[in-house]
C-alpha positions in Angstrom: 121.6 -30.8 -21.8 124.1 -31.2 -18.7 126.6 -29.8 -20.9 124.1 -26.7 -22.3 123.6 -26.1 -18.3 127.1 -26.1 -17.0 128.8 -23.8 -20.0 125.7 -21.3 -19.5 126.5 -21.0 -15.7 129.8 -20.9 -16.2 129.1 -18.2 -19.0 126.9 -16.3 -16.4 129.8 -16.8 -13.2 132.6 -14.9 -16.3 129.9 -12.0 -16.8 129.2 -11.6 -12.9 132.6 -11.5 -12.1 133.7 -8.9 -14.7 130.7 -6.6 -14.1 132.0 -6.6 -10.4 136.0 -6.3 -11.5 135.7 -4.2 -14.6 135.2 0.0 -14.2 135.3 0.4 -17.9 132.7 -1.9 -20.1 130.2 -2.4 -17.4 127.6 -1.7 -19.9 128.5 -4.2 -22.3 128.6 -7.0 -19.4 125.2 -5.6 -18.1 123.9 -6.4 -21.3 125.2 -9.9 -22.2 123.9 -11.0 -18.7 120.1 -9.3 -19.4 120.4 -11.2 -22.3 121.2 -14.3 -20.8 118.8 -13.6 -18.1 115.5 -14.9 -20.1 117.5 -17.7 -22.0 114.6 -20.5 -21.6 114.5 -23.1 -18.9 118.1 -21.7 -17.8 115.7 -19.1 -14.8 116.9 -20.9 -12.1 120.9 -21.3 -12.6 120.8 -17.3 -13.7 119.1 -16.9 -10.0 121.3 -19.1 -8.2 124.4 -16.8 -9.5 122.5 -13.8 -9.1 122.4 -14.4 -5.4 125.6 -13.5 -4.2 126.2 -10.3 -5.9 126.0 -7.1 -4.5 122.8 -5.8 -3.4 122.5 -3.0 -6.3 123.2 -5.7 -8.4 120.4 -7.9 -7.5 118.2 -5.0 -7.7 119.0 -4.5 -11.1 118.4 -7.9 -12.1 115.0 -8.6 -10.1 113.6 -6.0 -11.8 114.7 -6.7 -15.2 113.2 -10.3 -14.5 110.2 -9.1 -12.9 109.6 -6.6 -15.7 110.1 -9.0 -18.8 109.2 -12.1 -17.8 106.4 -14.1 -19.7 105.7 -17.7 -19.1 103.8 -19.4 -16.2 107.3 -21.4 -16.4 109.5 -18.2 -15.5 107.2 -17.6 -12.6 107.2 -21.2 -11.0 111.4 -20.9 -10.9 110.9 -17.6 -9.8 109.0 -17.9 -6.9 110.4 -21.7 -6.0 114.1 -19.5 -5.3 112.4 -16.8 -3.7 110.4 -19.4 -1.3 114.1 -21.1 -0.8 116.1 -17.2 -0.5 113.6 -16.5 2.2 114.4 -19.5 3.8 118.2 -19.0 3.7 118.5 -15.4 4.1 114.9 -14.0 4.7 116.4 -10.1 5.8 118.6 -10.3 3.0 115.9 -10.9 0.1 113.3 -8.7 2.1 116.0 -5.8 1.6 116.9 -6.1 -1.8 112.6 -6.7 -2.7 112.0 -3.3 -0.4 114.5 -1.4 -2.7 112.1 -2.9 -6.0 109.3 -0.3 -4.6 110.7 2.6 -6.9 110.3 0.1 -10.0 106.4 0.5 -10.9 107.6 -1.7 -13.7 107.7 -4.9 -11.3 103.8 -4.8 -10.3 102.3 -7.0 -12.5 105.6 -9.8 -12.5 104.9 -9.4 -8.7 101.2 -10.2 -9.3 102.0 -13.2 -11.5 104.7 -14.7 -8.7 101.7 -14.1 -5.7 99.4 -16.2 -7.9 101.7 -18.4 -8.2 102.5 -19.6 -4.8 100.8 -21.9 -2.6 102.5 -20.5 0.3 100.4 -18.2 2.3 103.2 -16.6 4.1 105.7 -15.8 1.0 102.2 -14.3 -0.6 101.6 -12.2 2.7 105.3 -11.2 2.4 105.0 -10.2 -1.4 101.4 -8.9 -0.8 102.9 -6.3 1.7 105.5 -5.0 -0.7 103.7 -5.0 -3.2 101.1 -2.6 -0.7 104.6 -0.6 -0.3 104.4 0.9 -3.7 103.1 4.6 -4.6 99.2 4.3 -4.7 99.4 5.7 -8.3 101.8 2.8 -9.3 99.9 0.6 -7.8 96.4 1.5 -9.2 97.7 1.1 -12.8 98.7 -2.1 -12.2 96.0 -3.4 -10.0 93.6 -1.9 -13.3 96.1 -4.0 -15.4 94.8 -7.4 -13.1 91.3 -6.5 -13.2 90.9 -6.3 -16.7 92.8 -9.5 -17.2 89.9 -11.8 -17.0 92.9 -14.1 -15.0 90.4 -15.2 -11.9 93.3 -15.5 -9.0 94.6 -12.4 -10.6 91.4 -10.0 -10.0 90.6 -11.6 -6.7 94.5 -10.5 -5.9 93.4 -6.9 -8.0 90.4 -6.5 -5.5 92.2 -7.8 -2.5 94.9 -5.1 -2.8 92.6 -2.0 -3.5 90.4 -3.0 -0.4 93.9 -3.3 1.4 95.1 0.2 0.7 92.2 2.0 1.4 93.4 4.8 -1.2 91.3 6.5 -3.0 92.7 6.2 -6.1 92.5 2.4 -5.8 89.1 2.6 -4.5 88.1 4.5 -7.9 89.4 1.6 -10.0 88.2 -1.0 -8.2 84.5 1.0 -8.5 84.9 0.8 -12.3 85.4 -2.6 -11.8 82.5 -3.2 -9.7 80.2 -1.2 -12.1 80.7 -4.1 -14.9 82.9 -6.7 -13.8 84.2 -8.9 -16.3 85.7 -12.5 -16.2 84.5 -16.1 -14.6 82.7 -16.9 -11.4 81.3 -12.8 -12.1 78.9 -13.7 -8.7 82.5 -14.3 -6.7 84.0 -11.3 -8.1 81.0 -8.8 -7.0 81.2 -10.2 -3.8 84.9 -9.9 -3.3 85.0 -6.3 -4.8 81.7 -5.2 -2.3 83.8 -6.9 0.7 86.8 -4.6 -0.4 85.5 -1.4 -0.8 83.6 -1.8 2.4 86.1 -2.4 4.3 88.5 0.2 2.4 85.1 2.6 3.4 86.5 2.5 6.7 89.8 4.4 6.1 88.3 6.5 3.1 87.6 10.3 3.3 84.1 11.5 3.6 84.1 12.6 0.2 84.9 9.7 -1.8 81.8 7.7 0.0 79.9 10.9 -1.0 81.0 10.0 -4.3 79.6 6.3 -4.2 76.2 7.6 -3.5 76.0 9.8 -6.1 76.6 7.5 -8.8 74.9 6.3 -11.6 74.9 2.8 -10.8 72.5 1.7 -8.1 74.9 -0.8 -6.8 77.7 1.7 -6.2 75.5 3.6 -4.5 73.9 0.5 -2.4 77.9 0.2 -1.4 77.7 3.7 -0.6 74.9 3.6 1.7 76.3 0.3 3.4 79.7 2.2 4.0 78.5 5.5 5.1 75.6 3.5 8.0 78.5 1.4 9.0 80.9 4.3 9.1 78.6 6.4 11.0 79.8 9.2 8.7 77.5 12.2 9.5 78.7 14.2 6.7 76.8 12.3 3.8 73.5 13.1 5.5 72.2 15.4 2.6 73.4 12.8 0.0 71.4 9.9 2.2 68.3 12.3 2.3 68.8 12.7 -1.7 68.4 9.3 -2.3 65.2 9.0 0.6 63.6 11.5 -1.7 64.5 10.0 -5.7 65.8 7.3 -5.6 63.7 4.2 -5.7 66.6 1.7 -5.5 68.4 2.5 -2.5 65.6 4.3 -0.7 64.9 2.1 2.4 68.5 1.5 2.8 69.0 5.0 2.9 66.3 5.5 5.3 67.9 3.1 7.7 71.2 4.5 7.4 69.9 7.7 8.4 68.0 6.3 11.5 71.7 5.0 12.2 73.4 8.1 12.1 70.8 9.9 13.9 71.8 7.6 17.0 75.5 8.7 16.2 74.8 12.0 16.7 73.2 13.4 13.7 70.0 15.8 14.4 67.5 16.0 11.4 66.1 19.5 12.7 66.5 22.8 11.4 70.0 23.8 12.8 70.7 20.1 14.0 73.9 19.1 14.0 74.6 17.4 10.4 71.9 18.6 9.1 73.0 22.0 7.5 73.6 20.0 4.3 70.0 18.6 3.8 68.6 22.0 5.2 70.2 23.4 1.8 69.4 20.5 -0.4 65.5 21.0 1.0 65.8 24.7 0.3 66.7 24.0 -3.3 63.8 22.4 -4.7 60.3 24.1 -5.3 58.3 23.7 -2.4 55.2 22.5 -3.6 57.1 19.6 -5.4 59.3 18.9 -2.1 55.5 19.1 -0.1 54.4 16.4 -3.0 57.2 14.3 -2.7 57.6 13.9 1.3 53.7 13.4 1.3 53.8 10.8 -0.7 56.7 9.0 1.0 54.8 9.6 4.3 51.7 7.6 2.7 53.4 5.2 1.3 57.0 4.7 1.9 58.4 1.7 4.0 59.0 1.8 8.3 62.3 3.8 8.0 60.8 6.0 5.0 58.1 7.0 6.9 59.6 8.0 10.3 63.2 10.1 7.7 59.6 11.8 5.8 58.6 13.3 8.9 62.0 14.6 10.0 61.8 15.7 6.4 58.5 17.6 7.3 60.2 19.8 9.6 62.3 21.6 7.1 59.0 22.1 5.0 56.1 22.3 7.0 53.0 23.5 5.9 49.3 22.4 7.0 49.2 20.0 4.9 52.2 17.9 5.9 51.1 18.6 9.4 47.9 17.0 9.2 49.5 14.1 7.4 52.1 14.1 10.7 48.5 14.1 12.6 46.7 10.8 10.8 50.1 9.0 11.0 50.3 9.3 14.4 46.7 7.8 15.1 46.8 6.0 12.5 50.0 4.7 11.4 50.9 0.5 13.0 54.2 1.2 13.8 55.0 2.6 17.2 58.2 4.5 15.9 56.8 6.3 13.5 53.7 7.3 16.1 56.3 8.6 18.2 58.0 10.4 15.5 54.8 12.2 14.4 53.9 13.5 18.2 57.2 15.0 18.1 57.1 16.6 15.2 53.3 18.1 16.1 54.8 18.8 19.4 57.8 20.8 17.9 55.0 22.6 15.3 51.6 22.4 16.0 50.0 21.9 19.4 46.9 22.1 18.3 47.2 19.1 16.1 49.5 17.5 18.9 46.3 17.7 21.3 44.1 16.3 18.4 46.3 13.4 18.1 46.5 12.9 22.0 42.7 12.8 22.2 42.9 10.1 20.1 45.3 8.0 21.3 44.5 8.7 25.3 41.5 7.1 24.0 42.6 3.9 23.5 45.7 3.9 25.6 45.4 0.5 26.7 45.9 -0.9 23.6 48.8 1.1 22.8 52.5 -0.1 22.4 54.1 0.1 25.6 56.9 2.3 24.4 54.2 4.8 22.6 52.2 4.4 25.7 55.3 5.7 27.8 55.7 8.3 25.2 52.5 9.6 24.9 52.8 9.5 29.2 55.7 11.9 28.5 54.5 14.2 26.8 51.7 15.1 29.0 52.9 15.1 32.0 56.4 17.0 30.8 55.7 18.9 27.9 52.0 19.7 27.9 50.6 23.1 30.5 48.5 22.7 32.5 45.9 24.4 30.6 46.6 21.7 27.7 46.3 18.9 30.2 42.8 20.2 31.7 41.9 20.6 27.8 43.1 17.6 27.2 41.1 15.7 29.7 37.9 17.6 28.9 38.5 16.9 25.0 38.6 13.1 26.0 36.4 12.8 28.7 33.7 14.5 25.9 34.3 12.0 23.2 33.5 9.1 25.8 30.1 10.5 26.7 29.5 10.8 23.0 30.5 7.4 22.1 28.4 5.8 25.4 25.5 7.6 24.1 26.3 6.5 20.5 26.4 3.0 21.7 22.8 3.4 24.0 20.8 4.7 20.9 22.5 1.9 18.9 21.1 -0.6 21.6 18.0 0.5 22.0 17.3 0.8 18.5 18.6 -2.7 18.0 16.3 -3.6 21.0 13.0 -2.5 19.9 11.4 -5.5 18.8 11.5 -6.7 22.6 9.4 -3.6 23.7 6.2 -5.1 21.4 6.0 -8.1 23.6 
């Protein structure tokens, strides 16, 4: 075997030294060293001559090896003299990898030698070229390591799509998401939502858009995560679509909204970010739009409730109004109590003053913050006339519930009257 080993390096020095010398038969040398290249077990001694030829030259042969090679064998003496090249000449070997980044043809050799190693930092180094490449090289070859049903290879598959933060390698790894396939499928999910949320950060507008409009509820669960923690105003309308059909991601949504609303959205007529769910409102038949919000208001969770009556604003009518009115008497949440006097503030006074009555009524058992609200709105936004109103309106409904209560107790009381 010595012998096998010493004639084919001396074989591989002869070719290496006439491919430099010769002008005329380069071809033919090329060739008898590619072949030579993937002899078996001989990996190692091909790279060890490879090394000091000129940089072209190692180009050539790097991707030739990256390209072709098979075993787990080839890989494990492949990275082993990388992990020693870096070592010996780390600015060498990271020039002659950087010039592999026009060779789309290397990706998935390069994959293979990154799950390979158990050295974080030559992974890191390869990871980063390998991050170099055109996204569309990249995503065919990241869809390649997906699909491979190799576990370190689709964790290294998602790892690089959440990297780039391309769209293009966000769109693959969604298709991925949608039905993963392969062991530890729990892992994989996790990794792939950690990845695109974090790619969500870098991402236009219009690819998250995209998320939430999907047909799977779990790309558009990602969706809603990315756009709330993105603060991305422009998928308001698509948030409110979802508030409004879809029963999966509907409180999320909600929440999201109540998020961006802090970030500057306005969910008014005219508000800033709103122009989009003004349109999407405007679209639908009313009555259906009036049925849907209503029942939302009714029955819809905290954040549902307070998004239906921002909702109501775009479509009010009576009826929605008076629903604004009973949920803010009514409704055990001091948010959405707040929510509804500003709406009936912004739309019906009448109905505000209603409400008003109500709750000045039993203001000391209000929230403090709805207490301080409700303090607001009388002493800043009501007139005067609505104030004296107001107090008359209240003052009225005591007398009638102190008489109430003395007919009650003297009818209760009557049997003491016969003694």
């Amino acid at each position: 075997m010595r012998m096998e080993s010493e004639t084919y390096r001396m074989a591989v020095s002869r070719h290496f030294d006439a491919l430099r010398e010769k002008d005329d038969g380069r071809d033919e040398e090329q060739q008898a060293l590619e072949r030579m290249a993937l002899e078996p077990r001989q990996t190692r001694e091909f790279l060890k001559n490879l090394d000091g030829q000129p940089p072209e030259v190692q180009r050539h042969f790097y991707a030739y090896l990256l390209a072709r090679g098979k075993t787990d064998a080839f890989f494990a003496d492949m990275e082993r003299h990388l992990r020693h090249r870096f070592y010996e000449a780390r600015e060498e070997i990271k020039a002659v990898l950087a010039t592999l980044t026009q060779e789309p043809e290397v990706l998935p050799g390069l994959f293979r030698l990154i799950r390979q190693t158990d050295e974080g930092w030559l992974a890191g180094e390869l990871i980063h070229l390998c991050l170099s490449f055109a996204p569309e090289h990249l995503a065919g070859a990241v869809e390649q390591a997906l699909g491979s049903r190799d576990y370190l290879l689709q964790c290294l598959g998602i790892y690089l799509a959440g990297q780039s933060a391309d769209p293009l390698l966000a769109d693959v790894l969604i298709g991925f998401y949608r039905k993963p396939e392969g062991e530890k499928l729990d892992r994989l999910e996790s990794k792939s939502r950690d990845a695109l949320l974090e790619a969500s950060a870098k991402l236009p507008p219009s690819v998250l858009r995209g998320w939430l409009s999907d047909s799977n509820a779990r790309v558009r669960r990602v969706g809603v995560e990315a756009a709330r923690s993105r603060k991305a105003l422009e998928t308001a309308a698509d948030l409110v679509r979802l508030v409004l059909v879809d029963a999966k991601t509907r409180d999320e949504a909600a929440a999201a909204l109540l998020v961006l609303e802090e970030a500057g959205l306005r969910l008014t007529p005219g508000g800033e970010g709103a122009e989009g769910v003004a349109q999407l409102l405007g679209q639908a038949r009313r009555d259906a739009m009036e049925k849907v919000i209503k029942g939302l208001a009714r029955q819809g969770g905290d954040a549902v409730r307070q998004v239906a009556l921002k909702l109501i604003d775009f479509v009010a009518s009576q009826d929605l109004l008076f629903q604004a009115r009973r949920m803010a008497v009514e409704d055990r949440v001091p948010a959405v109590q707040k929510g509804a006097l500003d709406l009936l503030l912004a739309r019906d006074r009448k109905l505000l003053l209603d409400a008003l009555v109500h709750l000045a009524e039993a203001r000391g058992t209000l929230a403090p913050d709805l207490r301080a609200r409700v303090g607001e709105i009388v002493e800043q936004a009501l007139t005067p006339d609505e104030r004296e109103e107001l107090r008359r309106r209240v003052e009225e409904k005591r007398h009638r519930r102190d008489r109430a209560l003395e007919r009650y107790s003297a009818d209760v009381e009557w049997w003491r009257d016969e003694d």
